[in-house]
C-alpha positions as CSV (number, residue, x, y, z in Angstrom):
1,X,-84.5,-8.0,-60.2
2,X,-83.2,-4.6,-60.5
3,X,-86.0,-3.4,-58.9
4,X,-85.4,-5.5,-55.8
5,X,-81.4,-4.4,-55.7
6,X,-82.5,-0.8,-55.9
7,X,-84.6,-1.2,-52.7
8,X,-82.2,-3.2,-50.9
9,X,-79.6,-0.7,-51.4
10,X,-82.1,1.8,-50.2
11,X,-83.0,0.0,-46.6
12,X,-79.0,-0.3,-46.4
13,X,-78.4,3.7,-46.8
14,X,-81.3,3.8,-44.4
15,X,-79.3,2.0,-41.7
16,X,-75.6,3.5,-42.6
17,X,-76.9,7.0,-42.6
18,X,-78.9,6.2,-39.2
19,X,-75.5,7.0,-36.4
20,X,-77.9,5.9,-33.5
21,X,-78.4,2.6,-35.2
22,X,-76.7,0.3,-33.2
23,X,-76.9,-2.8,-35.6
24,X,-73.9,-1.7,-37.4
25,X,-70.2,-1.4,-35.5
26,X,-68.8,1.6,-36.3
27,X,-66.0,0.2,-38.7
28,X,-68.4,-2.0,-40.4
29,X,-70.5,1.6,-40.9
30,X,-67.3,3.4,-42.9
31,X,-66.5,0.4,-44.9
32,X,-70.3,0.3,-46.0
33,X,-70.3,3.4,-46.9
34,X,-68.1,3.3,-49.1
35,X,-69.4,0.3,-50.9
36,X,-72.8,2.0,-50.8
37,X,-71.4,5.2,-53.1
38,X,-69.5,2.2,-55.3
39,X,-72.6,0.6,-56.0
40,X,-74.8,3.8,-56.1
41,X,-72.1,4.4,-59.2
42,X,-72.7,1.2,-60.6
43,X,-76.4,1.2,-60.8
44,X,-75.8,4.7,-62.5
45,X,-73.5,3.8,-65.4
46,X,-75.7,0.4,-65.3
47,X,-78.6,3.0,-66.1
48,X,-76.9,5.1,-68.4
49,X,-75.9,2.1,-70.7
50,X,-79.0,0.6,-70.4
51,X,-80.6,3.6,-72.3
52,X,-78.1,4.1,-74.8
53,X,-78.6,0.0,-75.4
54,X,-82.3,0.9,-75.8
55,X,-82.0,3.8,-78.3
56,X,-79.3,1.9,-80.5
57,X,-82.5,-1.1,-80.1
58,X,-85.4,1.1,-81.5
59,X,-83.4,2.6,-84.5
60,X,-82.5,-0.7,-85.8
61,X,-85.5,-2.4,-87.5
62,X,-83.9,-5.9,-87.3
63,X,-83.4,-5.7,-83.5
64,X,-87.2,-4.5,-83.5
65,X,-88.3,-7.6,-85.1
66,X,-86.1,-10.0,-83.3
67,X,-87.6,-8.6,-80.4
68,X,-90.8,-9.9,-80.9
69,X,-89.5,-14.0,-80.8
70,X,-90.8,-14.9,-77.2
71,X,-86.9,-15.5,-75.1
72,X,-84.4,-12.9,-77.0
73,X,-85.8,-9.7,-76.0
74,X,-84.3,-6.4,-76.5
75,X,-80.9,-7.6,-75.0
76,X,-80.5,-10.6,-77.1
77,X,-82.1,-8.9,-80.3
78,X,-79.6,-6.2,-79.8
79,X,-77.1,-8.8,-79.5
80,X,-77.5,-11.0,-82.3
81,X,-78.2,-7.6,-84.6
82,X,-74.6,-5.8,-83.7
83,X,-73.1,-9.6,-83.6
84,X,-74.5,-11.2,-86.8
85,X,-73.7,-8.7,-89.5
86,X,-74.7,-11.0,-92.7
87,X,-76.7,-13.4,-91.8
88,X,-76.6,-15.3,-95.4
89,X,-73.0,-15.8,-94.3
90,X,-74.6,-19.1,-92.5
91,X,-76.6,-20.7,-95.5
92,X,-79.3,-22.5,-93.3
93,X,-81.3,-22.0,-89.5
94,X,-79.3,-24.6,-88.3
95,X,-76.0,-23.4,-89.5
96,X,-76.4,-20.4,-87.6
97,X,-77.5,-22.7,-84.2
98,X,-73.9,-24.6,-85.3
99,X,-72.1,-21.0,-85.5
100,X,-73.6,-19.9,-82.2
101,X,-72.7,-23.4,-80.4
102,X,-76.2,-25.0,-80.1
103,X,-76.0,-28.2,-81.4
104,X,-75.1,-31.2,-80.4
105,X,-71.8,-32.6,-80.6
106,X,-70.8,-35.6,-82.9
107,X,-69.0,-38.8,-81.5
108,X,-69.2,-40.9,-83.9
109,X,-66.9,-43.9,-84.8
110,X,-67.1,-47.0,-86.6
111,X,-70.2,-46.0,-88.3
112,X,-72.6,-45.4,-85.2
113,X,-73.5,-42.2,-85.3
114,X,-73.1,-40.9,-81.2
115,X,-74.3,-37.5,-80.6
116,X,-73.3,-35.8,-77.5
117,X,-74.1,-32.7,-75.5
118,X,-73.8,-29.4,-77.3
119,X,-70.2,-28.6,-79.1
120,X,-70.2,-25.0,-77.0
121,X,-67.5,-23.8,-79.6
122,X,-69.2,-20.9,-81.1
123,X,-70.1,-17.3,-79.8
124,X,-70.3,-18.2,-75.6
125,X,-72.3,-14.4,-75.3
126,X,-74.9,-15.1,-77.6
127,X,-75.3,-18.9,-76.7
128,X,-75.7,-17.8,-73.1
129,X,-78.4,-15.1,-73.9
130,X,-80.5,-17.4,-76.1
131,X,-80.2,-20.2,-73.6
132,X,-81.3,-17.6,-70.6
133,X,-84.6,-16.1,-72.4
134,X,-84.8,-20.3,-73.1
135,X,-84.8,-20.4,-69.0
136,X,-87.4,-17.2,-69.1
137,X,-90.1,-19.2,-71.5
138,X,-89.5,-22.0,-70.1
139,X,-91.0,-21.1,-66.8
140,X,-93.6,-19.4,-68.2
141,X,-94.3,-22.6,-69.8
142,X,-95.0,-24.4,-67.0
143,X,-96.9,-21.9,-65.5
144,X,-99.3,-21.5,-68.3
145,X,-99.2,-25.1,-70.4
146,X,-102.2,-24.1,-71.9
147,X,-100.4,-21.6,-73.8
148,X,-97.2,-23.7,-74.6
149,X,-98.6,-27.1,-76.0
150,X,-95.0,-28.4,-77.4
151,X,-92.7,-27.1,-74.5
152,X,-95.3,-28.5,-71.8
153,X,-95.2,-32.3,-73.9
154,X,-91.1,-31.5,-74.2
155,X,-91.0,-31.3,-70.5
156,X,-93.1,-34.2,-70.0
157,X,-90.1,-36.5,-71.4
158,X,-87.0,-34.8,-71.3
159,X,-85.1,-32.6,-68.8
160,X,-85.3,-29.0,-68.7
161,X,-81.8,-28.4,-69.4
162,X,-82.1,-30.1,-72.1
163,X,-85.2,-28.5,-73.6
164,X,-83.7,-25.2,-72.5
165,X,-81.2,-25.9,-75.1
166,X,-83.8,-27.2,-78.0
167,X,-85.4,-23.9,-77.3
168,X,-82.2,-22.0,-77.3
169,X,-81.4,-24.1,-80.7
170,X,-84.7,-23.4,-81.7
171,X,-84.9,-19.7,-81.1
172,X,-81.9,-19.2,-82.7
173,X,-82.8,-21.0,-85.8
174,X,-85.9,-18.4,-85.9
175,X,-83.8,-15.5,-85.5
176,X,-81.6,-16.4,-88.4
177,X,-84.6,-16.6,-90.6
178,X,-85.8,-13.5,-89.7
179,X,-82.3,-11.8,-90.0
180,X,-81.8,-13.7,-93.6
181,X,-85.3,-13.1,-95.2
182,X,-86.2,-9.8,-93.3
183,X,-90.0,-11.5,-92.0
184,X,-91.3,-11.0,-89.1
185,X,-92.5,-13.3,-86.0
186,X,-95.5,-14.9,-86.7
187,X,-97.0,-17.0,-83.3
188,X,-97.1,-20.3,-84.4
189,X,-100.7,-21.7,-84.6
190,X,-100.3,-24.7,-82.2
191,X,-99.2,-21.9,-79.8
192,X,-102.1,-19.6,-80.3
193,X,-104.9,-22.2,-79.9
């Protein structure tokens, strides 16, 4: 994706630093240029960030191992490392899925138990990045079901929103046992046959 935005910004240079192209009024021409050198500054600070994120990523063994879960990535890894700073402060997987806002809410009354969609009441940042790489295996999922047994047969009977956030629950339940207990990821061995 970055890729892509780098070229495009490339062809537009192209065609503001042409004069004799005509496809471009002259006032139109300024203005661009202008926004060009804006987002030439971006994509630099974007850069420079990026590799201090990186750095901070590979000296912190944690992050390195949270890495390997397919869906969090160095991002998300580096996320849930610098945002989850004891994680025996949650006492179980699924408290830590309840901290982050991944479960689903509780309507109950009158002694039926309702559940609802997810409570969305704990940290928005890391939700959103677990439920993203969720997106990111997800596709991959359907491209190779071979390879993804469970989330193919999920996807079969449920919506994928709705398995995005399982896997977002799910992931983050993984995470948390590999924060508390200091393991690493092991591919589970439905996955790997």
């Amino acid at each position: 994706m970055a890729a892509q935005g780098r070229e495009g910004l490339k062809q537009l240079l192209k065609i503001i630093a042409d004069a004799k192209d005509t496809r471009l009024p002259i006032d139109a021409r300024a203005s661009l240029i202008v926004l060009a050198a804006q987002l030439q500054a971006l994509q630099t600070m974007i850069g420079a960030v990026e590799r201090r994120l990186l750095v901070q990523h590979r000296a912190n063994e944690a992050s390195k191992r949270l890495e390997s879960v397919p869906g969090i990535g160095t991002i998300g890894a580096s996320a849930i490392t610098a945002t989850v700073t004891d994680p025996n402060a949650s006492r179980s997987g699924r408290d830590f899925a309840a901290w982050i806002g991944l479960v689903p809410r509780q309507d109950s009354t009158g002694g039926k138990q309702k559940l609802g969609p997810i409570s969305k009441q704990g940290d928005r940042y890391l939700r959103r990045i677990l439920v993203v790489g969720a997106h990111s295996v997800l596709r991959r999922a359907r491209q190779n079901p071979e390879k993804y047994p469970w989330l193919t047969q999920l996807l079969a009977r449920r919506p994928f929103k709705v398995v995005a956030i399982a896997l977002a629950n799910k992931m983050a339940r993984v995470a948390w046992a590999l924060l508390a207990r200091d393991g690493t990821y092991r591919v589970p061995a439905l996955a790997a046959a």
